[in-house]
C-alpha positions in Angstrom: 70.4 123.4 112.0 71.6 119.8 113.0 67.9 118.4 111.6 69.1 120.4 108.3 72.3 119.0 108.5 71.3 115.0 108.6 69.9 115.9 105.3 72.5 117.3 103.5 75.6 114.4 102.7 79.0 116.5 101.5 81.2 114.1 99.5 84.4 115.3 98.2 87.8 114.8 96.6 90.7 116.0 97.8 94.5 116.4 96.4 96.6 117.0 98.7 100.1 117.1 96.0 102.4 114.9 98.4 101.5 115.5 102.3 104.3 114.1 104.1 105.9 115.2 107.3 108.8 117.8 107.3 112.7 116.9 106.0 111.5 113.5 104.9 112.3 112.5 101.3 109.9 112.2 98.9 110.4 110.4 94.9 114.0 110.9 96.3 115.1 114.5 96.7 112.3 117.0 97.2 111.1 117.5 101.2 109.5 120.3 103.3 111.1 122.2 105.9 109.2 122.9 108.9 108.4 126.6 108.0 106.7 124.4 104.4 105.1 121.5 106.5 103.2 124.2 108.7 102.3 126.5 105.6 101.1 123.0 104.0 99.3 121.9 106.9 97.6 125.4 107.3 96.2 125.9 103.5 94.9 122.3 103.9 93.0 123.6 107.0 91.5 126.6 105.5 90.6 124.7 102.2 88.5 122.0 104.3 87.1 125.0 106.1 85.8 126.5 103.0 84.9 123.0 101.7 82.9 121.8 105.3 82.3 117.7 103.5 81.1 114.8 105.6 83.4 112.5 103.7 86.2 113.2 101.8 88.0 111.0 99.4 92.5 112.0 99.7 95.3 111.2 97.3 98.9 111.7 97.5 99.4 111.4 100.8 102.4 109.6 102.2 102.1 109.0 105.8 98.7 108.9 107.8 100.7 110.8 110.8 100.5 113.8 108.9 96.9 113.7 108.1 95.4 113.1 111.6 97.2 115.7 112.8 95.1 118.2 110.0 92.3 116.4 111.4 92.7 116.4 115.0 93.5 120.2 115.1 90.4 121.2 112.6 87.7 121.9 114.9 85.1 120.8 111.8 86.5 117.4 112.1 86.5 116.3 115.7 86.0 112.9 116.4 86.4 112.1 112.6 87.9 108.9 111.6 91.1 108.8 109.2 91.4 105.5 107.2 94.5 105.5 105.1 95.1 103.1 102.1 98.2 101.5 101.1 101.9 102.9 99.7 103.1 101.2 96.8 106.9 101.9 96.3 107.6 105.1 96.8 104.2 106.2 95.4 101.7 108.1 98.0 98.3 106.3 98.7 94.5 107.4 99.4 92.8 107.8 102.3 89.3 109.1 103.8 88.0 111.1 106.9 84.6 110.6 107.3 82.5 112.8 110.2 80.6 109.8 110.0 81.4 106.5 111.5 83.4 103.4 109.1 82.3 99.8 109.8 84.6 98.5 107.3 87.5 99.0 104.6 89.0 97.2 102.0 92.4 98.3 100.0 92.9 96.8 96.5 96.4 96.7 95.3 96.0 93.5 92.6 94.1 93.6 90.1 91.3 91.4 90.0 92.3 89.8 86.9 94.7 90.7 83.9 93.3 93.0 81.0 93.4 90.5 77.8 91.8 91.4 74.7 91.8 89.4 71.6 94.9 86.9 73.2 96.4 90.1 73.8 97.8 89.9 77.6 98.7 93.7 79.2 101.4 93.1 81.6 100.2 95.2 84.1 98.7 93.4 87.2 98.4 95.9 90.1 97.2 99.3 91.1 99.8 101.8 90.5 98.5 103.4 93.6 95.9 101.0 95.3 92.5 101.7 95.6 90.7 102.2 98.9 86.8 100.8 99.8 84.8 102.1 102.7 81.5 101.2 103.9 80.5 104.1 105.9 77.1 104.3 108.0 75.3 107.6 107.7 73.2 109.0 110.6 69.8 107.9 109.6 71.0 104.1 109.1 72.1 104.0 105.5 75.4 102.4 104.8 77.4 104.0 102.0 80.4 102.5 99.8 83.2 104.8 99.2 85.6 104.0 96.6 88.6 106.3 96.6 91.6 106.0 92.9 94.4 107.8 92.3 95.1 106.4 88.6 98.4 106.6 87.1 98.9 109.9 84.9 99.5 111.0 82.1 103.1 111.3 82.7 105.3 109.4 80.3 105.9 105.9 82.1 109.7 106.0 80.7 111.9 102.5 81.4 115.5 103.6 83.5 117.5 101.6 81.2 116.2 104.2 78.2 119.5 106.1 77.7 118.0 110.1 76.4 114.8 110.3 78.4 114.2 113.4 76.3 114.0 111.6 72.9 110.3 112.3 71.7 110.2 108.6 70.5 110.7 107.3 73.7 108.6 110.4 75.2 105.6 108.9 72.9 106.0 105.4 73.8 106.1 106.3 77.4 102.5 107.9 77.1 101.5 105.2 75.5 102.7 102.7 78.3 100.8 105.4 80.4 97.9 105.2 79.2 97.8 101.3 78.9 98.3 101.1 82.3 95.8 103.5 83.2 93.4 101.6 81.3 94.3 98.1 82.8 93.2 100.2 86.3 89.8 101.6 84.8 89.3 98.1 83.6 90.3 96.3 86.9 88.6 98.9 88.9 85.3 98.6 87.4 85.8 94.8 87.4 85.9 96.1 91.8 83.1 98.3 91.6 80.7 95.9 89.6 80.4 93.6 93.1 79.6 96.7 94.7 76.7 97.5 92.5 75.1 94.7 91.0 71.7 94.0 92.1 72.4 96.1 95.3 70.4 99.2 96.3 72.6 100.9 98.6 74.6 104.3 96.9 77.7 104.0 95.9 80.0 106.9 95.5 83.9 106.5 93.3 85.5 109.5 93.6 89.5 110.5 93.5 92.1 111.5 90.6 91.3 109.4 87.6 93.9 112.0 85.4 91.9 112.3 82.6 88.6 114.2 81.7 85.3 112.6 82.6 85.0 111.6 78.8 87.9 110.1 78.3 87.4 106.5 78.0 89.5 105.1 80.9 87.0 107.7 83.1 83.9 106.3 81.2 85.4 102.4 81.4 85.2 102.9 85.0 82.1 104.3 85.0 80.3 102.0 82.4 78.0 103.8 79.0 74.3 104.4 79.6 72.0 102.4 77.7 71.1 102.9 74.1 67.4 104.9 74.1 66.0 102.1 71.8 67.3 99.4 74.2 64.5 97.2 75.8 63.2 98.5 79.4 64.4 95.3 80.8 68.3 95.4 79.9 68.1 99.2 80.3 67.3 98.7 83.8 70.5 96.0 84.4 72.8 98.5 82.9 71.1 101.5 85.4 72.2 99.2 88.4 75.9 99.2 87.5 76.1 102.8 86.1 77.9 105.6 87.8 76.7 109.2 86.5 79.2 111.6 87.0 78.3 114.5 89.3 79.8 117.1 86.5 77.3 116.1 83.8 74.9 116.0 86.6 75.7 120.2 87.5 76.0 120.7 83.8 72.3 119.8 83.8 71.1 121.7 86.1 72.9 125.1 86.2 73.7 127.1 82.9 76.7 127.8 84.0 79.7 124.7 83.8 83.3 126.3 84.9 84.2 122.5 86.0 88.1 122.4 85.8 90.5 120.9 88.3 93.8 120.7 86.9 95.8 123.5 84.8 98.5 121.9 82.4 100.4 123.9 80.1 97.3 125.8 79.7 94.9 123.5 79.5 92.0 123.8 81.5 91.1 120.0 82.6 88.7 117.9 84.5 90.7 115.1 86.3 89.1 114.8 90.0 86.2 113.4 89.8 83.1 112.2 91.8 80.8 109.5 90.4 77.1 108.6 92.1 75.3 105.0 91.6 71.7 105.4 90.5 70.4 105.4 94.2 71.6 109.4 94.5 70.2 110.5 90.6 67.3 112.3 90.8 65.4 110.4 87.5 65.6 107.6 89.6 62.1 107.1 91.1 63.8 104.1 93.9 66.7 106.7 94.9 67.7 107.3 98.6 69.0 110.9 97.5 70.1 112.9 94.8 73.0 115.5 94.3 71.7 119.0 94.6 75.0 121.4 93.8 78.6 120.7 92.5 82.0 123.0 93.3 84.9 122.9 92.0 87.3 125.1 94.6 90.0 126.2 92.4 90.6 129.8 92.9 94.1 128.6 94.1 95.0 127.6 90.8 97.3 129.3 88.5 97.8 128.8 84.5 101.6 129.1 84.6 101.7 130.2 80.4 100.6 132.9 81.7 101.5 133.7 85.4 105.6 134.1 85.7 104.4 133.1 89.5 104.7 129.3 90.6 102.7 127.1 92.4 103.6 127.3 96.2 105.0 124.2 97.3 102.3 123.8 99.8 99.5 124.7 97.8 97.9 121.5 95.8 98.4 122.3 91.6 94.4 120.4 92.0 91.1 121.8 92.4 88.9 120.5 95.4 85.4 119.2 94.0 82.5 119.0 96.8 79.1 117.2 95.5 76.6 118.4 98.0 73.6 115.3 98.2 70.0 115.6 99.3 69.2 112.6 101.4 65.5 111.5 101.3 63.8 111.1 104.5 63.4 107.7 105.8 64.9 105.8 103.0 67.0 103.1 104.2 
């Protein structure tokens, strides 16, 4: 089983909807009693039971206290290690557990540089939530880079000063700011992740709460267009090394069946965790280390409230859990 086991790499994205510990504030009135905090703590368990990843990627999570005692009680997860990222404001941050051991990790919370187009300067200049880096070593020697984002949602980003919050204008404008923002993080992000994969051969895995579908253009900025068919072999090949291919499209291909959704929202059914392999884990890839064999989605926790009178327990996550299950080859390093 073990020798099965070194095979097989788990990678998954987790959230959590605002782990914090019990009768402590969170966005400045909700909190959990204790009864709450062990309900929460317990559904978490069970989920990672059913879920059984190496390495998982967390958001919303707003103290790392609260996590490593999840982890230290599992007995899946002993001995795993619990990196958290940073808290910006009040916001919750990302973290990872890995079964697997971390040499190193590196949070973002600045963008890399400003988005400008055409002389056009967005004001935004840091991660709503920042992003977290791992370089994890798996058992037969390879190292892995885990990215884990939690981008800003769709949400209306409303200013305080705007005196009806409810005033569709200002509702429409506040999307908009929304999705600007979100788009100045897919940008700075895959400014990030192009270090990472550029004329390197080691996988690289983003993964996390990117709240929108995986073809929605801030999800596809991140993970850059494939090539053109009529492009030349040569550039083909450049773009190839700084692709990500989303594990969804990747399922999609290989099973007739596609009931990919991770998020209900008045009624619509959407796609906004998501887990995104560099070319070193795609099977077409004649150099890959690995490839991703099977893609779930648990959401059978999930209710669409337009229909369902029934509300989403408050320690229940409103997300789907997605696990990408990878083939590893044998002795690729």
């Amino acid at each position: 089983m073990s020798h099965h086991h070194k095979k097989t790499l788990k990678v998954a994205s987790f959230n959590l909807l605002n782990l914090i510990q019990p009768d402590t504030k969170f966005y400045g009135k909700n909190s959990y009693t204790q009864e709450e905090y062990k309900k929460k703590k317990a559904w978490i368990s069970s989920q990672l039971t059913k879920m059984d990843a190496d390495i998982i990627g967390f958001q919303e999570l707003f103290d790392e206290e609260s996590l490593k005692e999840i982890i230290s009680e599992h007995p899946l997860y002993k001995g795993a290690e619990v990196v958290m990222g940073a808290r910006k404001g009040g916001s919750p941050a990302v973290a990872i557990v890995s079964r697997y051991p971390v040499k190193s990790y590196t949070v973002y919370a600045d963008f890399p540089e400003q988005l400008e187009v055409d002389g056009l300067v967005v004001p935004f200049t840091e991660f709503s939530r920042p992003i977290l880096q791992a370089e994890v070593e798996l058992p037969s020697g390879l190292d892995l880079t885990v990215f884990v984002a939690h981008l800003k949602s769709k949400r209306p980003l409303i200013p305080n000063d705007v005196k009806d919050r409810h005033d569709p204008l200002e509702i429409s404008k506040g999307e908009a700011r929304s999705l600007l923002l979100r788009a100045s993080e897919a940008n700075a992000l895959r400014t990030i992740l192009m270090d990472s994969l550029r004329n390197r051969n080691h996988p690289v895995i983003t993964l996390g709460d990117l709240n929108d579908t995986h073809t929605s253009v801030t999800t596809r900025i991140i993970s850059g267009q494939a090539p053109p068919r009529y492009w030349p072999l040569e550039q083909k090949k450049k773009l190839w090394d700084i692709l990500l291919y989303h594990v969804k499209d990747i399922q999609a291909r290989q099973s007739s069946k596609d009931v990919y959704y991770t998020h209900i929202h008045n009624g619509h059914y959407e796609s906004l965790d998501h887990i995104m392999v560099s070319q070193e884990l795609v099977k077409e890839n004649p150099e890959r280390v690995g490839r991703v064999v099977y893609v779930r989605t648990f959401n059978d926790h999930m209710i669409d409230q337009t229909f369902a009178n029934k509300r989403i327990n408050c320690w229940e996550s409103d997300h789907a859990q997605v696990v990408a299950t990878i083939e590893l080859d044998d002795n690729k390093k």
